[in-house]
C-alpha positions as CSV (number, residue, x, y, z in Angstrom):
1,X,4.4,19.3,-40.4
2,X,1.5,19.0,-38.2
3,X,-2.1,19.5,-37.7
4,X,-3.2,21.8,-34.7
5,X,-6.0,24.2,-33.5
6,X,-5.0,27.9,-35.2
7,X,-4.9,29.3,-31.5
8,X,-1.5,27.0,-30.7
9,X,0.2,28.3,-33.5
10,X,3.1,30.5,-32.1
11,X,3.4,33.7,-34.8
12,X,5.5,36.6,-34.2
13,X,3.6,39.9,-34.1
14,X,4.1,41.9,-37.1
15,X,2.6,43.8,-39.9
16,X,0.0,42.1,-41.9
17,X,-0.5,42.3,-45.5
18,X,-2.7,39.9,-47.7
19,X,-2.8,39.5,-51.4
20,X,-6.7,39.7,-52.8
21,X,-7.6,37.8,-56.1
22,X,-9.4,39.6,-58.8
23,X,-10.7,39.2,-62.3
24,X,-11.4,41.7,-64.9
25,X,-13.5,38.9,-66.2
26,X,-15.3,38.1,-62.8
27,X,-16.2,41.6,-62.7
28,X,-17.4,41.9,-65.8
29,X,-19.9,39.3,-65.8
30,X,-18.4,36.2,-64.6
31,X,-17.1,33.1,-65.9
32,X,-18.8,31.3,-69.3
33,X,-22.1,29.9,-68.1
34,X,-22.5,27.9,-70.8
35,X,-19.2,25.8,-70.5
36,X,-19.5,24.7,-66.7
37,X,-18.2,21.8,-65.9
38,X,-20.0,19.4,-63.5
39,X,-18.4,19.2,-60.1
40,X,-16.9,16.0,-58.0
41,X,-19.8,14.4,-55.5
42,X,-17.8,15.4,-52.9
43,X,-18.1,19.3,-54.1
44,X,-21.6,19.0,-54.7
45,X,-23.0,17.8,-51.8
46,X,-20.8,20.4,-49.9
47,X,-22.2,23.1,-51.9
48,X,-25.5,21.8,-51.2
49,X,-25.0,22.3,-47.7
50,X,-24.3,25.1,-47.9
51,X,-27.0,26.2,-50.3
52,X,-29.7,25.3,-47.6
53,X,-27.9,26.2,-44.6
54,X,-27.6,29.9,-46.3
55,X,-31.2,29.5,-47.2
56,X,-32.1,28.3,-43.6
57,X,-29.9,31.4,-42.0
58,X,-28.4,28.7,-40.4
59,X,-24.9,29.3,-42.4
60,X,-22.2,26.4,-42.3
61,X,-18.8,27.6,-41.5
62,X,-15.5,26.0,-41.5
63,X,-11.8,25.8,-42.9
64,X,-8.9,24.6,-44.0
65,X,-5.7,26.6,-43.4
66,X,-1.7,26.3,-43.9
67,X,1.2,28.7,-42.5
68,X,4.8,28.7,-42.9
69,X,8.0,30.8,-42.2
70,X,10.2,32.6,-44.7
71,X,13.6,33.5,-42.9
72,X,15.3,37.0,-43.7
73,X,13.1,40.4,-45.0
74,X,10.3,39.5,-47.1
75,X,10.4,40.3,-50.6
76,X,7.0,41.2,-51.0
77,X,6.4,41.1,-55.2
78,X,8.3,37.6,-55.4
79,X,5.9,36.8,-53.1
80,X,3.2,38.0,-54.6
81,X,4.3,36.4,-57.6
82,X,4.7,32.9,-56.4
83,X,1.0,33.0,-55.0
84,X,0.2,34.5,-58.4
85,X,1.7,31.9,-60.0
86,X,0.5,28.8,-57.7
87,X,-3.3,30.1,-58.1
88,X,-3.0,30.2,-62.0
89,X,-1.1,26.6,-61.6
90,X,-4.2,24.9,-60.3
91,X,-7.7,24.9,-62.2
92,X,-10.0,24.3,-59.1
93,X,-8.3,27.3,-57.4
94,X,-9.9,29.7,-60.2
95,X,-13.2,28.3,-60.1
96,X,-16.8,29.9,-59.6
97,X,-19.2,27.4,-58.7
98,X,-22.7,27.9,-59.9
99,X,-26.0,26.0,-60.4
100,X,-26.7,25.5,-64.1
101,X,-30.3,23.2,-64.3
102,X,-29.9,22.2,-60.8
103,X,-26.2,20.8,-61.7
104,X,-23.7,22.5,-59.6
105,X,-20.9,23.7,-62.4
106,X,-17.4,24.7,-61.8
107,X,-15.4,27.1,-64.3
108,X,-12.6,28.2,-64.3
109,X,-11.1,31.8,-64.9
110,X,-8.6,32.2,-68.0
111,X,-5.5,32.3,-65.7
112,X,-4.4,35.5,-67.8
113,X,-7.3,37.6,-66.6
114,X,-6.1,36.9,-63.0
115,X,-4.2,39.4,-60.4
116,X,-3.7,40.0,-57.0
117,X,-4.0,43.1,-54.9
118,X,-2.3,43.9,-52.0
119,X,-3.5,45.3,-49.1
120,X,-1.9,46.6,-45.9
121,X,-4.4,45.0,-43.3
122,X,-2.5,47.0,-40.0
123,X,0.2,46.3,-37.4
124,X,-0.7,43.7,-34.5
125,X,1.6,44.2,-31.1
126,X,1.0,40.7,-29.4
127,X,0.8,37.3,-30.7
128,X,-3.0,36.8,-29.1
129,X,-3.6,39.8,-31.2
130,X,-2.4,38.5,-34.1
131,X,-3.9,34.9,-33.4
132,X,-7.4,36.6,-32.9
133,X,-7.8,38.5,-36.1
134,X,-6.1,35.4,-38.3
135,X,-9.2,33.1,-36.6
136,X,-12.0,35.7,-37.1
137,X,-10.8,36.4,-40.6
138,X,-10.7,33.2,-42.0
139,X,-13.8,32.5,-40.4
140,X,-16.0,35.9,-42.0
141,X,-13.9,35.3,-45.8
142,X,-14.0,31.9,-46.3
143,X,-17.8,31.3,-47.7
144,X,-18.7,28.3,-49.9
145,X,-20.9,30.5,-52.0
146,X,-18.7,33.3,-52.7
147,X,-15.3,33.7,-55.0
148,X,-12.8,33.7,-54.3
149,X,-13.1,30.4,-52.3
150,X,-9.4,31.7,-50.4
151,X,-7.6,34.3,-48.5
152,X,-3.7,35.0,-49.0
153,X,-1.4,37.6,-46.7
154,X,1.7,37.2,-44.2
155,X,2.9,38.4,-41.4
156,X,6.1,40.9,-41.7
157,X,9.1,41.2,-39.6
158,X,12.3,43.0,-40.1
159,X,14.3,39.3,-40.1
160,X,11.3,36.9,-40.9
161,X,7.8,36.4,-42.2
162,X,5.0,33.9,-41.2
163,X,2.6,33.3,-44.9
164,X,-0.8,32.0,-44.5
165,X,-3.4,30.8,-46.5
166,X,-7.1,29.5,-45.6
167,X,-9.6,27.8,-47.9
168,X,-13.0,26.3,-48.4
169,X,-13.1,22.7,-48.4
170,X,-14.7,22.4,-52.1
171,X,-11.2,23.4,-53.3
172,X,-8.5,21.3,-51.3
173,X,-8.1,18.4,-48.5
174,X,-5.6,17.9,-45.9
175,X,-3.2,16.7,-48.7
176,X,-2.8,19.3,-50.6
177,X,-1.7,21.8,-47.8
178,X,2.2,20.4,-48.2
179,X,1.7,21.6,-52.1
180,X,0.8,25.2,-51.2
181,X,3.8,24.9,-49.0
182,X,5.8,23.4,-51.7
183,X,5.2,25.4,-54.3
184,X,5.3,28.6,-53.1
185,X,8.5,28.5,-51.3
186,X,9.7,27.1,-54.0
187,X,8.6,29.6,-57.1
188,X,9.2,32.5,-54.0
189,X,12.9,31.1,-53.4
190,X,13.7,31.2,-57.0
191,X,12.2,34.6,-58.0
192,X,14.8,36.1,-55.3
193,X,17.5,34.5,-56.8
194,X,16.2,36.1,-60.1
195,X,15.9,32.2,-61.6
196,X,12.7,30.8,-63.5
197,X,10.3,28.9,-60.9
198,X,11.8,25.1,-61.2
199,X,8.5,22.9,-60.3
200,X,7.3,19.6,-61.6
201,X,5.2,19.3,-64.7
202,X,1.9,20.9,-65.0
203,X,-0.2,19.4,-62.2
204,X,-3.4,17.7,-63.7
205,X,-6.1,19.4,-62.6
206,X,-8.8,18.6,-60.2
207,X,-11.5,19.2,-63.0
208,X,-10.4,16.3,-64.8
209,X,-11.1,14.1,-62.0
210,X,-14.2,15.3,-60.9
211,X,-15.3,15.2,-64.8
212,X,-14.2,11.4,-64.8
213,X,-15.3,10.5,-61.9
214,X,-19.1,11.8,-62.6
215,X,-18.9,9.7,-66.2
216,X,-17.7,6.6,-64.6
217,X,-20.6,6.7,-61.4
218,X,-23.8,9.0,-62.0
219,X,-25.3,6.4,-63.7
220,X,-24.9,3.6,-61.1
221,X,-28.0,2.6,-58.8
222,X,-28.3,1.1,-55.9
223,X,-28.2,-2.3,-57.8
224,X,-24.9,-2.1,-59.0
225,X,-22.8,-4.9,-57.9
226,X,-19.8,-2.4,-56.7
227,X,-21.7,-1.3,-53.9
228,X,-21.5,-4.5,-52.4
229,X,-18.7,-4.0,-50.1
230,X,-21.4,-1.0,-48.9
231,X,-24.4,-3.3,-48.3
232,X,-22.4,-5.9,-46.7
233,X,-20.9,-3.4,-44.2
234,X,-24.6,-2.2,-43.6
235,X,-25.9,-5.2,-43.1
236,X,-23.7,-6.2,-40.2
237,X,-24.0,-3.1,-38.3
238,X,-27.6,-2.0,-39.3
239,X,-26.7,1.3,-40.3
240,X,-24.4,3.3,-43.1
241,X,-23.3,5.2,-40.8
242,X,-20.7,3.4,-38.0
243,X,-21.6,4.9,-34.6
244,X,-19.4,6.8,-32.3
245,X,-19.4,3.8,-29.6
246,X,-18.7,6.1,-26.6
247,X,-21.0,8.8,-24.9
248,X,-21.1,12.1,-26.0
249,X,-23.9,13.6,-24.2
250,X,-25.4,15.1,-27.6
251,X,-29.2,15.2,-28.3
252,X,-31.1,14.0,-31.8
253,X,-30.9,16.5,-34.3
254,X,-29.1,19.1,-32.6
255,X,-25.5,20.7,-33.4
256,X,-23.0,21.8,-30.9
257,X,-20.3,24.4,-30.6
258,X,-16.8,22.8,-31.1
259,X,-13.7,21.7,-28.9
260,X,-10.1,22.0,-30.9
261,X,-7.1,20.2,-29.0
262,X,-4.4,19.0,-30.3
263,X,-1.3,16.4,-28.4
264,X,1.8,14.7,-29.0
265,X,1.4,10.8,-28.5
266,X,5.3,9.7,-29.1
267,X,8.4,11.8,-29.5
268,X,10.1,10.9,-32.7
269,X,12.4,8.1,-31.5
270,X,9.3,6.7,-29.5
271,X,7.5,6.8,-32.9
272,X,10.3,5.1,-34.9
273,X,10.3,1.9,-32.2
274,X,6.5,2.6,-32.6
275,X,6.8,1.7,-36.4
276,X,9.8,-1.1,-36.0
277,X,7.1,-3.2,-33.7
278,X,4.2,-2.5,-36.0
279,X,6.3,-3.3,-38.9
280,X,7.5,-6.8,-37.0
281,X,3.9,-7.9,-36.8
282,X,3.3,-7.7,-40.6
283,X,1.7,-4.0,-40.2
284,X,2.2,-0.4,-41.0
285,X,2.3,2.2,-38.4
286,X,-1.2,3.9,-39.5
287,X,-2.7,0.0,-38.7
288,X,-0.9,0.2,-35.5
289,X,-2.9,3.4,-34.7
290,X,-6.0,2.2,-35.7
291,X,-5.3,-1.1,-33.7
292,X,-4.6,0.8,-30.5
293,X,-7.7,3.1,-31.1
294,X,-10.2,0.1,-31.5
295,X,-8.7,-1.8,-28.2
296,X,-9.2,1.9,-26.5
297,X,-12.8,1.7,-27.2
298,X,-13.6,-1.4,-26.5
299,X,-11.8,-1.0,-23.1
300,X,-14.3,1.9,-22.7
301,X,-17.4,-0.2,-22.6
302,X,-17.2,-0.1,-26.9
303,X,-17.7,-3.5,-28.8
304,X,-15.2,-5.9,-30.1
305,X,-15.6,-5.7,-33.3
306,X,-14.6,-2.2,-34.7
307,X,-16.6,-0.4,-37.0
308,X,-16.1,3.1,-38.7
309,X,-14.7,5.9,-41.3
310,X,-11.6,6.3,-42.9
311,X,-11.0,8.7,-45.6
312,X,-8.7,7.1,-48.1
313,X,-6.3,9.6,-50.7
314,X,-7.3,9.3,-54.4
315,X,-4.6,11.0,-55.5
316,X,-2.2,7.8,-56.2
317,X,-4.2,6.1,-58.7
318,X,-3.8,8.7,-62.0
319,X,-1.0,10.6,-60.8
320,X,-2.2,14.0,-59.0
321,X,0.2,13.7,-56.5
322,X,1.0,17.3,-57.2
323,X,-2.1,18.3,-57.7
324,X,-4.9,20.2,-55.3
325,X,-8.2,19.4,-55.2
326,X,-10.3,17.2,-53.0
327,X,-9.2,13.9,-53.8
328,X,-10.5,11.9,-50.8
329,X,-12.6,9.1,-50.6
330,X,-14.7,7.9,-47.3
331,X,-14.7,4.3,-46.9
332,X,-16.0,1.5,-44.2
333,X,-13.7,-0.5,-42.4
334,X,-14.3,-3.2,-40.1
335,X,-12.1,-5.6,-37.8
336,X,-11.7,-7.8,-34.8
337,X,-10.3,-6.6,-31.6
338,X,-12.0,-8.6,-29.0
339,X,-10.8,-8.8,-25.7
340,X,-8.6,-11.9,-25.3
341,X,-6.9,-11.2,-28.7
342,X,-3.1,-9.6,-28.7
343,X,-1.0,-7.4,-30.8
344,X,-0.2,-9.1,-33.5
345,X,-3.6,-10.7,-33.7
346,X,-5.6,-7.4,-34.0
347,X,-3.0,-6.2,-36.5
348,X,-4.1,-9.3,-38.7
349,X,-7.0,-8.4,-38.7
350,X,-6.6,-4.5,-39.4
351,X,-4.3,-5.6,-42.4
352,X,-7.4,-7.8,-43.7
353,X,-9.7,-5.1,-43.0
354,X,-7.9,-2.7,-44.8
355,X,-7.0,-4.6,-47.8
356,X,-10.7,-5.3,-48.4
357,X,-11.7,-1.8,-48.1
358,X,-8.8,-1.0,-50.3
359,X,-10.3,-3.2,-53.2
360,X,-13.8,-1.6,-53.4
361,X,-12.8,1.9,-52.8
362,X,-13.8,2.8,-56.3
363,X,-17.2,3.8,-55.7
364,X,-17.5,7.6,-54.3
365,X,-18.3,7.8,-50.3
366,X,-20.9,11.0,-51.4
367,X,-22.4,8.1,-54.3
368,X,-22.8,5.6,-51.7
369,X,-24.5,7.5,-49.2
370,X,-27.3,9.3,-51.9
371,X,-27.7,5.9,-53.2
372,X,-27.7,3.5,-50.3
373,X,-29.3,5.4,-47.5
374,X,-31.3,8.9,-49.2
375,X,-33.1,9.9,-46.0
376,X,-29.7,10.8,-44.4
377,X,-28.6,12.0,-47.9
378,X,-30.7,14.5,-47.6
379,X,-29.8,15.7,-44.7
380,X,-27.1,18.8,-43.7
381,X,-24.8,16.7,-41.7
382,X,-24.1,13.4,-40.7
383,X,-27.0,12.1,-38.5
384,X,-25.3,11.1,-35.2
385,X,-21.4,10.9,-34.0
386,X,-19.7,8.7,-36.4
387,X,-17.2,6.6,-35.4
388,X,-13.9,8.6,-37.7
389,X,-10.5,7.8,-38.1
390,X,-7.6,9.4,-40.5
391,X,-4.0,9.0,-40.5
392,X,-1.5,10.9,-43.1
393,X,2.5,10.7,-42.5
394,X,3.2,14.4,-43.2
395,X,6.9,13.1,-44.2
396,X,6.2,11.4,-47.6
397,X,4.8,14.8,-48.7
398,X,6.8,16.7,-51.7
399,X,9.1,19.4,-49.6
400,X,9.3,17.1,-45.9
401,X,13.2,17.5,-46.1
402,X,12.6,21.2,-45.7
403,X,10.1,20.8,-43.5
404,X,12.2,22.0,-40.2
405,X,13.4,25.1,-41.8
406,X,9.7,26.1,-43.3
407,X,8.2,24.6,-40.3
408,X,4.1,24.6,-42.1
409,X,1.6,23.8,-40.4
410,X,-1.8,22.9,-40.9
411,X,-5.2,23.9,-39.2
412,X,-9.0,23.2,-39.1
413,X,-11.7,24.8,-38.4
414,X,-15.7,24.2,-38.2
415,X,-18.4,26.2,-36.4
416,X,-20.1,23.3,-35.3
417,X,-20.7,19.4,-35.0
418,X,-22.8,16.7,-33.4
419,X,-20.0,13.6,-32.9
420,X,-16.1,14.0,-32.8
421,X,-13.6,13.2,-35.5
422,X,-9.9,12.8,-35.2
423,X,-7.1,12.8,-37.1
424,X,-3.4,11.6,-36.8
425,X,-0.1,12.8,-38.4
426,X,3.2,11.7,-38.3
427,X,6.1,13.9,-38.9
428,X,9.8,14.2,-38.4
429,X,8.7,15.0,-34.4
430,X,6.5,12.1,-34.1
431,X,3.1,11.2,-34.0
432,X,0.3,13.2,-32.8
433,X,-3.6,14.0,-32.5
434,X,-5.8,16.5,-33.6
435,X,-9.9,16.1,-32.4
436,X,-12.7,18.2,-33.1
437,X,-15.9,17.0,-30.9
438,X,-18.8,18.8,-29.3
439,X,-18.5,21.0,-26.8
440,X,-20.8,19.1,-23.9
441,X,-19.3,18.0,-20.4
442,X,-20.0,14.3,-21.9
443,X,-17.1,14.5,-25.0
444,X,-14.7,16.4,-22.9
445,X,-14.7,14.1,-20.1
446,X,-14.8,11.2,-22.9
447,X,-12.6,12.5,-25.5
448,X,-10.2,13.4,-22.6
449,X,-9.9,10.2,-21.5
450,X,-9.7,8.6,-24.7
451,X,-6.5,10.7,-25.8
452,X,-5.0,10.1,-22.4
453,X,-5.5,6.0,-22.6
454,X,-4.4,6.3,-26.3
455,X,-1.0,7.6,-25.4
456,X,-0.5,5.2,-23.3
457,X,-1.7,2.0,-25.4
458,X,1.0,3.2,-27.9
459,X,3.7,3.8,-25.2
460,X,3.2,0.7,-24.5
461,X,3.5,-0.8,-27.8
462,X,6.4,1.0,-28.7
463,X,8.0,-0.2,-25.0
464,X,7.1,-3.8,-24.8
465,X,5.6,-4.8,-28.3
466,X,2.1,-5.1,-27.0
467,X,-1.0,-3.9,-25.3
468,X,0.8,-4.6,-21.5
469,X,-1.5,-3.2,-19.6
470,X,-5.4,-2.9,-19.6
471,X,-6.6,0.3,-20.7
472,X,-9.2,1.9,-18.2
473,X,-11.4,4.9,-19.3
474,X,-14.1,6.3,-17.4
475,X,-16.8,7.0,-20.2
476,X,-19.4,5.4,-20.9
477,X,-20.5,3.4,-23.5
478,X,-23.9,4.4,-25.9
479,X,-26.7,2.7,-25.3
480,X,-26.8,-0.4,-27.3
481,X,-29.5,-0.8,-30.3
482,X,-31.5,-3.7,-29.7
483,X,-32.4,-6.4,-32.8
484,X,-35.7,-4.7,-33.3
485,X,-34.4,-1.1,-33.3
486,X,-32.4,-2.2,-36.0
487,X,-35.1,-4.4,-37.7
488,X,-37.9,-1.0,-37.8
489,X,-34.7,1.4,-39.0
490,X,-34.3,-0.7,-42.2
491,X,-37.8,-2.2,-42.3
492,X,-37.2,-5.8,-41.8
């Protein structure tokens, strides 16, 4: 299971059918204002966004999106079923959001009162057809301020069916895209043998979390001694946010269309020597990754010292390993990768790196940020390209060893942006890339680049156990801040 622009998917013309959500109750006159509970950080400052983009006719659009095969003729009511069934499973997937006070709230519908309707959406001939009308619809149903906050249908063919789902961000992450997959293959596959669904125990719901989460940090200010790990990380580089260190060629305050490309880096057995060298260094392979990415930027004119995002999963710590929701957390991470310094050295460092982020991850990225740098807080996006990295090995997830029958996949989506972001995935094929990045001349030519000398920093790793070669891109580094830019930014 990999990550990959919606127009690389390869889908079988067909005829397409989706399944629409209803509620007598949402009909009627919603859900029970006067029970909301408060949503995570991370949904509320997406809703936000979203509020005063809508307000500034300057919408934000983007999302999240999973497809997957079902061999033979569909059964269309087991199918049904199952999505029936996997909606009513999880909480956040029956939620209105709406602003009680100024506090955004999240209730959910009685799971009872829920159905789907089906809907006979017309016949495509060619794939580019089919591909067309899947990207424009997800893009005009998915809104952050409507319910429901997904769309549902498939694909049919006399011997087959492709089944895909897209939703807003306030109600998943990357994670829980091999759950859907999961869990509705699963309840479908049993319904057509006429069996009871077989699934683990009731997932805990995302509600929960965001309800303990708010409890345990909307009292904290910036004062509070777990922010620490924050200031320090500020102070070093002068800003919350960790720049993008490469050019590109975007403007202040200005947002860009978007490029979506996706590559393989290693084949599978290139991947597993990959790990085997990582792994003989005291590392894992994500650390290898990030290793190779920081010596790629520096090689490109970036500094030695590595600075930027990774989003973290929150899902081990209580146990929602089955559950959907947005359980990610954004956290600095910093390390040494100066030239001079080999394999195993930068590796040391990364492992250090981590493990200190990994002990003060319990402060909310979206906390952090309102409390620890406001003026950018109240801002729509992120305030310049920021350095991003995110790594997730799509074969630890509940259902992998089915993975090459159902073959899922996973896409993203967003309207526009003003840096680049990339993300990694591993899988039984082996590892690969997914970017999003503005659409100038600047950030293709970089961006470009920067995949290509990636592949080869971890070909080479995987071949020789290093960086053998010097890696030579042809972009161009930012301009460098000087001492007193940094001193009038933070007023010292």
């Amino acid at each position: 299971m990999r990550q990959f622009p919606l127009e690389m998917l390869h889908v079988a013309p067909g005829r397409v059918v989706e399944w629409r959500l209803r509620s007598a109750v949402a009909e009627a006159c919603g859900p029970d204002d006067e029970s909301g509970r408060r949503a995570s950080f991370n949904q509320e400052k997406h809703f936000t966004v979203a509020e005063e983009s809508r307000a500034a006719d300057d919408p934000v659009a983007s999302w999240i999106a999973v497809t997957f095969e079902v061999a033979g003729r569909l059964d269309e009511p087991a199918l049904a079923q199952a999505l029936l069934a996997f909606v009513q499973r999880h909480e956040v997937l029956r939620c209105a959001f709406l602003r009680l006070a100024g506090e955004l709230a999240c209730e959910p519908f009685d799971p009872a009162e829920l159905a789907l309707d089906a809907a006979t959406v017309g016949n495509f001939e060619t794939s580019a057809a089919l591909r067309g009308f899947l990207v424009e619809r997800f893009t005009r149903s998915i809104d952050t301020l409507s319910w429901p906050l997904f769309v549902m249908g498939a694909v049919l063919r006399e011997d087959s069916a492709t089944v895909y789902l897209a939703f807003d961000h306030i109600v998943c992450d990357g994670m829980s895209m091999p759950i859907v997959v999961h869990e509705v293959l699963t309840a479908y596959e049993a319904l057509c043998r006429g069996e009871d669904t077989v699934l683990p125990a009731a997932a805990p719901s995302y509600l929960d979390f965001a309800d303990e989460q708010r409890r345990r940090y909307l009292s904290i200010d910036a004062r509070d001694e777990r922010l620490d790990y924050w200031k320090e990380f500020i102070a070093r580089g002068g800003e919350f946010f960790p720049r993008f260190p490469l050019d590109l060629g975007v403007e202040p305050d200005r947002m860009y269309p978007i490029v979506n490309e996706a590559s393989t880096l290693l084949d599978a057995a290139e991947t597993e020597v990959f790990e085997k060298t990582c792994l003989a260094v005291g590392g894992k392979p994500f650390m290898g990754v990030l290793a190779s990415v920081a010596v790629c930027l520096r090689e490109a004119g970036g500094p030695g010292v590595y600075r930027g995002f990774m989003p973290v999963s929150e899902r081990g710590r209580e146990g929602w390993g089955d559950s959907v929701g947005w359980f990610v957390n954004t956290m600095p991470i910093e390390f040494d990768a100066s030239p001079g310094r080999d394999f195993a050295q930068i590796m040391a460092g990364v492992r250090a790196g981590f493990s200190e982020m990994i002990g003060h991850i319990d402060v909310p990225f979206v906390r952090a940020w309102e409390l620890l740098a406001p003026e950018e807080f109240a801002a729509r996006s992120w305030p310049y390209p920021v350095n991003f990295f995110s790594y997730i090995d799509m074969r630890r997830c509940r259902g992998a060893e089915r993975h090459d029958e159902w073959r899922p996949s996973t896409h993203v989506w967003s309207a526009r942006a003003n840096g680049a972001c990339s993300w990694f995935q591993r899988d039984a094929d082996g590892l690969h890339m997914n970017s999003l990045y503005v659409d100038t001349a600047a950030a293709r030519r970089t961006m470009g680049d920067l995949q290509e000398a990636l592949r080869r920093t971890v070909q080479d790793i995987a071949r020789s156990g290093g960086f053998r070669r010097p890696v030579a891109l042809t972009a161009p580094r930012r301009p460098e801040r000087t001492p007193l830019d940094v001193a009038v930014r933070y007023g010292r």
